[in-house]
N, CA, C and O atoms as a GROMACS GRO file, in nm:
protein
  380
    1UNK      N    1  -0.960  -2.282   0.623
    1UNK     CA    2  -0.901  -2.170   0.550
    1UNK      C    3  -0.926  -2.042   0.628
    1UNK      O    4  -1.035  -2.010   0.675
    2UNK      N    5  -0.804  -1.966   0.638
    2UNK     CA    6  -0.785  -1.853   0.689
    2UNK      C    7  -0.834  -1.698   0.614
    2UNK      O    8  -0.729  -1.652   0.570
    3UNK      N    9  -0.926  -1.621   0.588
    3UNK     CA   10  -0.931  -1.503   0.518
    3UNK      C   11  -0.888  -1.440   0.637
    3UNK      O   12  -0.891  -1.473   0.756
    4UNK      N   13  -0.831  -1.299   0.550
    4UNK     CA   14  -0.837  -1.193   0.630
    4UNK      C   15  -0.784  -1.061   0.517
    4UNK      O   16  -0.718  -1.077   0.414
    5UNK      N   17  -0.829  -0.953   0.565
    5UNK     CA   18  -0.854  -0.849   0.482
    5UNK      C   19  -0.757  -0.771   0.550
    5UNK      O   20  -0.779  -0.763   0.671
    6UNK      N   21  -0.622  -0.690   0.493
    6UNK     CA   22  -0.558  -0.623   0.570
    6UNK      C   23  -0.509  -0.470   0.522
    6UNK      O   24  -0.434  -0.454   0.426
    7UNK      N   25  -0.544  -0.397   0.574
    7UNK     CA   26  -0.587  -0.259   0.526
    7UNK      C   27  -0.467  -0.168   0.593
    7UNK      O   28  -0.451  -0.136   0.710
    8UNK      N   29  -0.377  -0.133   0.459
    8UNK     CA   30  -0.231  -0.089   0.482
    8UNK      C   31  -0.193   0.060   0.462
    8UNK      O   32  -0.193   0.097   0.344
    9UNK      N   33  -0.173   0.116   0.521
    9UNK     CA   34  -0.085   0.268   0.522
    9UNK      C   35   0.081   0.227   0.460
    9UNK      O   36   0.175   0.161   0.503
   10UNK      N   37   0.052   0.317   0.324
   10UNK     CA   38   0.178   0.343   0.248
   10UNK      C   39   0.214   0.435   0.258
   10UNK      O   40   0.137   0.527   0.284
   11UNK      N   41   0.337   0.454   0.243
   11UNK     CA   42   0.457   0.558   0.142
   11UNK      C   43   0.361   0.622   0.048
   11UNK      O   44   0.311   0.542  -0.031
   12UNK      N   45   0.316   0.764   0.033
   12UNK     CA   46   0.277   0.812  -0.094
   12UNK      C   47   0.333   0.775  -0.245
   12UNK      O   48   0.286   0.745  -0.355
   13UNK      N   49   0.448   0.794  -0.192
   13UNK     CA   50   0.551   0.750  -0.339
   13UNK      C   51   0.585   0.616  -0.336
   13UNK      O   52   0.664   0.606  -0.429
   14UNK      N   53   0.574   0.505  -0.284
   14UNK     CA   54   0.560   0.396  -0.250
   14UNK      C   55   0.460   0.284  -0.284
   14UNK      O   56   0.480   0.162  -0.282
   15UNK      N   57   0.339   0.355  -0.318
   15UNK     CA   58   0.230   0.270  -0.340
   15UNK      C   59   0.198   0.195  -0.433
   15UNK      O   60   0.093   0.136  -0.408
   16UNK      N   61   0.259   0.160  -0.570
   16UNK     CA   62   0.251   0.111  -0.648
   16UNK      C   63   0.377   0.009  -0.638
   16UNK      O   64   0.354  -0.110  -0.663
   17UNK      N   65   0.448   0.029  -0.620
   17UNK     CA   66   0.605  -0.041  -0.565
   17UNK      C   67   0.589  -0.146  -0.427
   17UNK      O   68   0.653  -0.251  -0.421
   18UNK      N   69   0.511  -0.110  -0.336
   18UNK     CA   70   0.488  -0.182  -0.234
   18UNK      C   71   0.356  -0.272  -0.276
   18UNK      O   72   0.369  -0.391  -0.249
   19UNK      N   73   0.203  -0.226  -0.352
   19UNK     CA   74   0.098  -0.327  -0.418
   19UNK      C   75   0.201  -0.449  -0.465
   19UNK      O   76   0.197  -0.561  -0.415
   20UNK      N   77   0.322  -0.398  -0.599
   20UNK     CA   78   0.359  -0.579  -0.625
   20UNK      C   79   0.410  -0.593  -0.545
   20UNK      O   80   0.353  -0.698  -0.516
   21UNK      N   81   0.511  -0.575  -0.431
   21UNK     CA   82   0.556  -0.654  -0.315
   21UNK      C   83   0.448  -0.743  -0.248
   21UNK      O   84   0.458  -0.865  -0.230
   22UNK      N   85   0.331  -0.655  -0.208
   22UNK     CA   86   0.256  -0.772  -0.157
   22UNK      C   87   0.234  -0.885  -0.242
   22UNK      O   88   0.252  -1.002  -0.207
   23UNK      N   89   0.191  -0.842  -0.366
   23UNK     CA   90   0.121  -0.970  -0.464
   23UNK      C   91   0.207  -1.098  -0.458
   23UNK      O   92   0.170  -1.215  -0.462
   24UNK      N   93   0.364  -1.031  -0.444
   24UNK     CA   94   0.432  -1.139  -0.468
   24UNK      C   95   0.466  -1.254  -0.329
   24UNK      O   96   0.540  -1.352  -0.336
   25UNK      N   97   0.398  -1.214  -0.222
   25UNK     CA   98   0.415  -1.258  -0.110
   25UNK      C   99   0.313  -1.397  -0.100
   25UNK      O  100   0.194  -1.393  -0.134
   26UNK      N  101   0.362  -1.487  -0.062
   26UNK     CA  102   0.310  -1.609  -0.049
   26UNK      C  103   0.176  -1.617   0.020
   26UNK      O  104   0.207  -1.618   0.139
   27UNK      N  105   0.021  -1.625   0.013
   27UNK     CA  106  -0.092  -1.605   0.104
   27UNK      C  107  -0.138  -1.486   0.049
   27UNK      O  108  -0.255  -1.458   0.073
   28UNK      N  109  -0.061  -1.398  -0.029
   28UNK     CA  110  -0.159  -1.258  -0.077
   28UNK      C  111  -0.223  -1.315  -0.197
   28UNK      O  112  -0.158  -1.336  -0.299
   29UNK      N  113  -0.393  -1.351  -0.184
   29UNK     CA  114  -0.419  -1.350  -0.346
   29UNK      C  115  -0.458  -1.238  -0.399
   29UNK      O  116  -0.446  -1.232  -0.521
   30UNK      N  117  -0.514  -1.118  -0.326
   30UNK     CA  118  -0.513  -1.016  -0.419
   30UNK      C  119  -0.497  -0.896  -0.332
   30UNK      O  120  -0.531  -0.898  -0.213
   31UNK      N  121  -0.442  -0.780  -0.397
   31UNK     CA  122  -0.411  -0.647  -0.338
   31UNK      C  123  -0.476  -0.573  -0.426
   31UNK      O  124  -0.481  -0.597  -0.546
   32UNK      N  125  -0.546  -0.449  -0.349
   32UNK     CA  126  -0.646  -0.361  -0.406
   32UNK      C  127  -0.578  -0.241  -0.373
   32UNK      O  128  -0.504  -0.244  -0.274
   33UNK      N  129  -0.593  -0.081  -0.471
   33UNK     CA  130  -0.552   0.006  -0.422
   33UNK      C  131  -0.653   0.075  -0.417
   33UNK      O  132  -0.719   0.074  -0.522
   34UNK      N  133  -0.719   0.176  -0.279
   34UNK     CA  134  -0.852   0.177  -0.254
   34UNK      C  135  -0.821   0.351  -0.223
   34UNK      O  136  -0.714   0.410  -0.202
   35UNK      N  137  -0.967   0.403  -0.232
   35UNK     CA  138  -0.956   0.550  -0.187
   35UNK      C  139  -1.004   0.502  -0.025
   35UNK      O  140  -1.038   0.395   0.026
   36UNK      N  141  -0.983   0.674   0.033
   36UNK     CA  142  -1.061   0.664   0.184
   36UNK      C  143  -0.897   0.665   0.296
   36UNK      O  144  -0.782   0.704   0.276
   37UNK      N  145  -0.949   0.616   0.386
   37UNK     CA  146  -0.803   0.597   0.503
   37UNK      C  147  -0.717   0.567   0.465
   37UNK      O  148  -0.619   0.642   0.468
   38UNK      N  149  -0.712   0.441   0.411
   38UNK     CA  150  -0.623   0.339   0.356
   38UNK      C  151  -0.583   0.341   0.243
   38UNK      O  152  -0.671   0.373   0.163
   39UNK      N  153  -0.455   0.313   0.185
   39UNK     CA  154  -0.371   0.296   0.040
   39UNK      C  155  -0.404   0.163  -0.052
   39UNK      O  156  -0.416   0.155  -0.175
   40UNK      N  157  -0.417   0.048   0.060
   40UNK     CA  158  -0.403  -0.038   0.002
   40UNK      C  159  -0.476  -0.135   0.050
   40UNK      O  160  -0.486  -0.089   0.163
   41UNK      N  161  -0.544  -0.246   0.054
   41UNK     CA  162  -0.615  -0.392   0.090
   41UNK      C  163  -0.551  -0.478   0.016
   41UNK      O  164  -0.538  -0.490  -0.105
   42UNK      N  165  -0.508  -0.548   0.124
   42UNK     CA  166  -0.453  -0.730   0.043
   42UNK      C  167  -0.554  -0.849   0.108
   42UNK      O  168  -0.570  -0.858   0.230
   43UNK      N  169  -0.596  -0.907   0.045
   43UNK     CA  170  -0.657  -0.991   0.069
   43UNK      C  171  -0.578  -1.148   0.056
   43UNK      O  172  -0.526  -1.199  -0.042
   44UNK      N  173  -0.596  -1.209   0.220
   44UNK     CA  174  -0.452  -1.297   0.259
   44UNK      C  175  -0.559  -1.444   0.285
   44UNK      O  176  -0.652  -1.444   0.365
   45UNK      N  177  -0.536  -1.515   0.232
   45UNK     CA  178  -0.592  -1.700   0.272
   45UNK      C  179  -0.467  -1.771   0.254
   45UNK      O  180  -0.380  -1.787   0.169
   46UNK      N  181  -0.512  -1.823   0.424
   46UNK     CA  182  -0.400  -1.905   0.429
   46UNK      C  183  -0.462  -1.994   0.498
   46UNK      O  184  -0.576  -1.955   0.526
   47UNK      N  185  -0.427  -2.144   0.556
   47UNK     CA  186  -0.463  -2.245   0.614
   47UNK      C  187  -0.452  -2.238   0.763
   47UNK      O  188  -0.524  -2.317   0.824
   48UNK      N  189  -0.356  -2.139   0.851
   48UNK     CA  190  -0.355  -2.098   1.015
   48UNK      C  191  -0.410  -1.977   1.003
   48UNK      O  192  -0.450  -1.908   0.910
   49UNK      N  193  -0.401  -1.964   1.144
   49UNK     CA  194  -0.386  -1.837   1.206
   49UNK      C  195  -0.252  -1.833   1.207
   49UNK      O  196  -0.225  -1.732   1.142
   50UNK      N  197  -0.170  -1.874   1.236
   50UNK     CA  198  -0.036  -1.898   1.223
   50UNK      C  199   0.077  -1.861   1.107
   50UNK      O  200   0.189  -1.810   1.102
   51UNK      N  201  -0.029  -1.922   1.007
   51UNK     CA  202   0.080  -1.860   0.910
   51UNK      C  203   0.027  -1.720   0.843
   51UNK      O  204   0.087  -1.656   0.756
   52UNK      N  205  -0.117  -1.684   0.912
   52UNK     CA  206  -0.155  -1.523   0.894
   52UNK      C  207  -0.064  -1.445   0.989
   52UNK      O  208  -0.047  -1.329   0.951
   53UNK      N  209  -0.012  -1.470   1.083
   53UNK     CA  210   0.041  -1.419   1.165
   53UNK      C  211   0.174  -1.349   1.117
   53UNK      O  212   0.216  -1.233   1.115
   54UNK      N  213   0.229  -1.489   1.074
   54UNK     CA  214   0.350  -1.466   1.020
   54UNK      C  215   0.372  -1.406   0.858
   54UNK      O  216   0.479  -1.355   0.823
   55UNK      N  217   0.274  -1.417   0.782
   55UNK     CA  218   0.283  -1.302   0.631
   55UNK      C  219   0.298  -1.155   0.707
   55UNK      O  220   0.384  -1.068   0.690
   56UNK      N  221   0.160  -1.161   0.814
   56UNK     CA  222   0.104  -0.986   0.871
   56UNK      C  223   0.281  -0.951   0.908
   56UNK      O  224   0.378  -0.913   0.842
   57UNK      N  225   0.250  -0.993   1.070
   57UNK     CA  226   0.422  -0.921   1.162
   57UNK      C  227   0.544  -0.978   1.137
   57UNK      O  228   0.639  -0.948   1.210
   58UNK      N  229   0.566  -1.090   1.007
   58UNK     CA  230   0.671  -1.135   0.981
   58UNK      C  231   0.724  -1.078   0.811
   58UNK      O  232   0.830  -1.030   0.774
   59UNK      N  233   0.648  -1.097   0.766
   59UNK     CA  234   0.669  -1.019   0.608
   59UNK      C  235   0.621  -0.904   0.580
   59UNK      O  236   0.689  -0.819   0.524
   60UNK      N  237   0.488  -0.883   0.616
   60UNK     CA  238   0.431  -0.759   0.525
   60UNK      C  239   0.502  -0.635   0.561
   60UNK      O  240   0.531  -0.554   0.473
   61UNK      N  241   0.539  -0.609   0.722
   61UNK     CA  242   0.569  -0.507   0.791
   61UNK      C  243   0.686  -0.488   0.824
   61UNK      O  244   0.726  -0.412   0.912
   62UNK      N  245   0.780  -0.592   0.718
   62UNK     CA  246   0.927  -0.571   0.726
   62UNK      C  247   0.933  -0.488   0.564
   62UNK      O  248   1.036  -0.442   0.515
   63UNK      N  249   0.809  -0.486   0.507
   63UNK     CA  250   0.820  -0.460   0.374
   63UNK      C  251   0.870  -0.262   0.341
   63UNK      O  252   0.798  -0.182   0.401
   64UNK      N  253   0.962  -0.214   0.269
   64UNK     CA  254   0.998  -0.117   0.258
   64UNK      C  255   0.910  -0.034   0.168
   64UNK      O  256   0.924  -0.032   0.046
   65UNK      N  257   0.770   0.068   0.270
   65UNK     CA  258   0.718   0.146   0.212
   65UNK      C  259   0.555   0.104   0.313
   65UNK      O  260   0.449   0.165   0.298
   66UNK      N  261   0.568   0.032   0.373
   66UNK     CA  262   0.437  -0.007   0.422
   66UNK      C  263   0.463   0.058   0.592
   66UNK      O  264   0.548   0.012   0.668
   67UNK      N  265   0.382   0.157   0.621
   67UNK     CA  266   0.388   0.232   0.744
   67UNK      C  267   0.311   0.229   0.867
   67UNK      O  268   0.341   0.278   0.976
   68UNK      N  269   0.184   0.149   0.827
   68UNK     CA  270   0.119   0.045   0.951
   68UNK      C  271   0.009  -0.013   0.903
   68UNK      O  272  -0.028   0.035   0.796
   69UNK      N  273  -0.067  -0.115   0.953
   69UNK     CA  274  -0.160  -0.171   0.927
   69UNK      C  275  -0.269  -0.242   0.995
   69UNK      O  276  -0.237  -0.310   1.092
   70UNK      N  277  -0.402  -0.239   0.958
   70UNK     CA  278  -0.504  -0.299   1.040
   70UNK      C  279  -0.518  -0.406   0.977
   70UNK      O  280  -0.505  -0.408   0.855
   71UNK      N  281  -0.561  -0.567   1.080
   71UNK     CA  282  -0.584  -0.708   1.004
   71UNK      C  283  -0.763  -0.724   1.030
   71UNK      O  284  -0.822  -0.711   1.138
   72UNK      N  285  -0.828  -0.761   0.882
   72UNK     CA  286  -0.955  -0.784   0.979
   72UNK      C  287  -0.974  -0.941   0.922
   72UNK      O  288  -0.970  -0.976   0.803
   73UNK      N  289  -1.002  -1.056   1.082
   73UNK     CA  290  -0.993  -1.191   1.032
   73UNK      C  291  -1.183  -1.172   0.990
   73UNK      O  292  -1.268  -1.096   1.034
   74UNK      N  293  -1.188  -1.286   0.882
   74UNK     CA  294  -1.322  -1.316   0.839
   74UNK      C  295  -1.382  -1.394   0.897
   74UNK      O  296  -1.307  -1.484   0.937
   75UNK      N  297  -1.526  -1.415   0.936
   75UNK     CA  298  -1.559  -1.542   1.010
   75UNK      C  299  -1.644  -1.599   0.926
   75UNK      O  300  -1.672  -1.716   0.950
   76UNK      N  301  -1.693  -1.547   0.828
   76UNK     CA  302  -1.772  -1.618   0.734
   76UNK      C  303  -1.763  -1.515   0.614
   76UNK      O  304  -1.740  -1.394   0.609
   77UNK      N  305  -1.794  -1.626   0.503
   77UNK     CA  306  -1.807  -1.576   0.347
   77UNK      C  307  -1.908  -1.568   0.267
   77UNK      O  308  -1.942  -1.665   0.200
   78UNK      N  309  -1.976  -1.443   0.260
   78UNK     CA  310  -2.089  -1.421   0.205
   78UNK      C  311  -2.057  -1.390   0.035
   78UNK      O  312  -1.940  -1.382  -0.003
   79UNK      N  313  -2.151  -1.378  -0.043
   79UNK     CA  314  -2.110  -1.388  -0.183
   79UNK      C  315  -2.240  -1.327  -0.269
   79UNK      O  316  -2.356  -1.357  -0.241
   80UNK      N  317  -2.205  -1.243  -0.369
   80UNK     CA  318  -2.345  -1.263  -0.441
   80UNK      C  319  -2.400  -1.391  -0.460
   80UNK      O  320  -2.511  -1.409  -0.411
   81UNK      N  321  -2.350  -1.483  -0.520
   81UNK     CA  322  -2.410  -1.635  -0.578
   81UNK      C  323  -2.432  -1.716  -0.436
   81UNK      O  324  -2.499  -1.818  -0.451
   82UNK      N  325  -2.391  -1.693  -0.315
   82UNK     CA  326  -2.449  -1.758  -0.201
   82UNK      C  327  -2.594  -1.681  -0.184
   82UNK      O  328  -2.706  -1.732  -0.191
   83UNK      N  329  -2.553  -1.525  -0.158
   83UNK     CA  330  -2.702  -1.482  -0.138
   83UNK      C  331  -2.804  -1.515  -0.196
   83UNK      O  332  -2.916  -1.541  -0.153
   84UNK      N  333  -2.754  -1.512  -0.317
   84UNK     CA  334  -2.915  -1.565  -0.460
   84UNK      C  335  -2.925  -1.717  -0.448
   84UNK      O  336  -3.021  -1.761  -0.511
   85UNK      N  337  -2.886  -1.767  -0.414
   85UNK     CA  338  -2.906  -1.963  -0.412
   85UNK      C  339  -2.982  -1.893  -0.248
   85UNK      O  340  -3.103  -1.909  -0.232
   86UNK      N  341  -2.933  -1.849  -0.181
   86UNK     CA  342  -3.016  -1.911  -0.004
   86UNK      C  343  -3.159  -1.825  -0.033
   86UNK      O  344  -3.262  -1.868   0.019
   87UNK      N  345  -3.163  -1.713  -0.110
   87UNK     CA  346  -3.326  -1.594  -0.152
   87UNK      C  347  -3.395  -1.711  -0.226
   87UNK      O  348  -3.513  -1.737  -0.202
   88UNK      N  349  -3.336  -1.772  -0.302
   88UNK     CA  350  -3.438  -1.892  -0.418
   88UNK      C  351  -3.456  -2.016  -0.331
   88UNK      O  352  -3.523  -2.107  -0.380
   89UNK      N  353  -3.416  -2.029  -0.230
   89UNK     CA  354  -3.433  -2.203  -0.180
   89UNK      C  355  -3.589  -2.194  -0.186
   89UNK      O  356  -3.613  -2.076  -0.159
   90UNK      N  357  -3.694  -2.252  -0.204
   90UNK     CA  358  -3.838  -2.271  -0.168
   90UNK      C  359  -3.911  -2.170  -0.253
   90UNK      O  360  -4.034  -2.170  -0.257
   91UNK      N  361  -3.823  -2.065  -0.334
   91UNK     CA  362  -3.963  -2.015  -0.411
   91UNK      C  363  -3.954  -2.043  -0.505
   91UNK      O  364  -3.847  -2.080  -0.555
   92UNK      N  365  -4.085  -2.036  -0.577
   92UNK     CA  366  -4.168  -2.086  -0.672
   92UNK      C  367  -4.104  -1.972  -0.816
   92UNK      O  368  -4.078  -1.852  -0.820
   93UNK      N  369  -4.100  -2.112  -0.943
   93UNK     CA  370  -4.077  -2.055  -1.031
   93UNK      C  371  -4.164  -1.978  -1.097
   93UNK      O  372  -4.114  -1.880  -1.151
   94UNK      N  373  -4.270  -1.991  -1.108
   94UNK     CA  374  -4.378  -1.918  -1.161
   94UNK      C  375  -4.414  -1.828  -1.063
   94UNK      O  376  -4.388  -1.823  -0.943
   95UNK      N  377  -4.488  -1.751  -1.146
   95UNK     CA  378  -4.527  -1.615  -1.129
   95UNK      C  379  -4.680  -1.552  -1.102
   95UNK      O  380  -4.696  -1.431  -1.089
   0.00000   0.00000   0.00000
């Protein structure tokens, strides 16, 4: 499985109109609308690199209102509930 986090420059007036475009795009499970640089984060899993390739420079950026974008691929998945299971392996329940 493919993550990748892709951090999008909108249309001011665009940004709510272009969020459901992504959602509805096949590989987006979720789009965030974020303060800071960026308008928007979609968060994309897919099974290639290949078919990340093709949502990023084949769909997302044909999309009307989306004005450029950075991809960042994941190499691993950290989690609250991973962190707290790997902090508890070997310690002691008592106190």
């Amino acid at each position: 499985m493919v993550t990748a986090m892709v951090l999008i420059n909108a249309e001011r007036s665009k940004v709510d109109e272009t969020a459901q475009k992504l959602v509805d795009l096949e590989g987006v499970a979720e789009v965030y609308s974020v303060a800071g640089p960026y308008d928007l984060v979609a968060i994309v899993r897919v099974d290639t690199n290949e078919e990340l390739a093709s949502i990023v420079t084949g769909s997302m950026l044909k999309l009307d209102g989306i004005e450029d974008t950075t991809t960042l691929i994941a190499f691993r998945t950290y989690s609250e509930y991973d962190l707290e299971r790997m902090f508890s392996i070997g310690m002691d329940e008592e106190i």
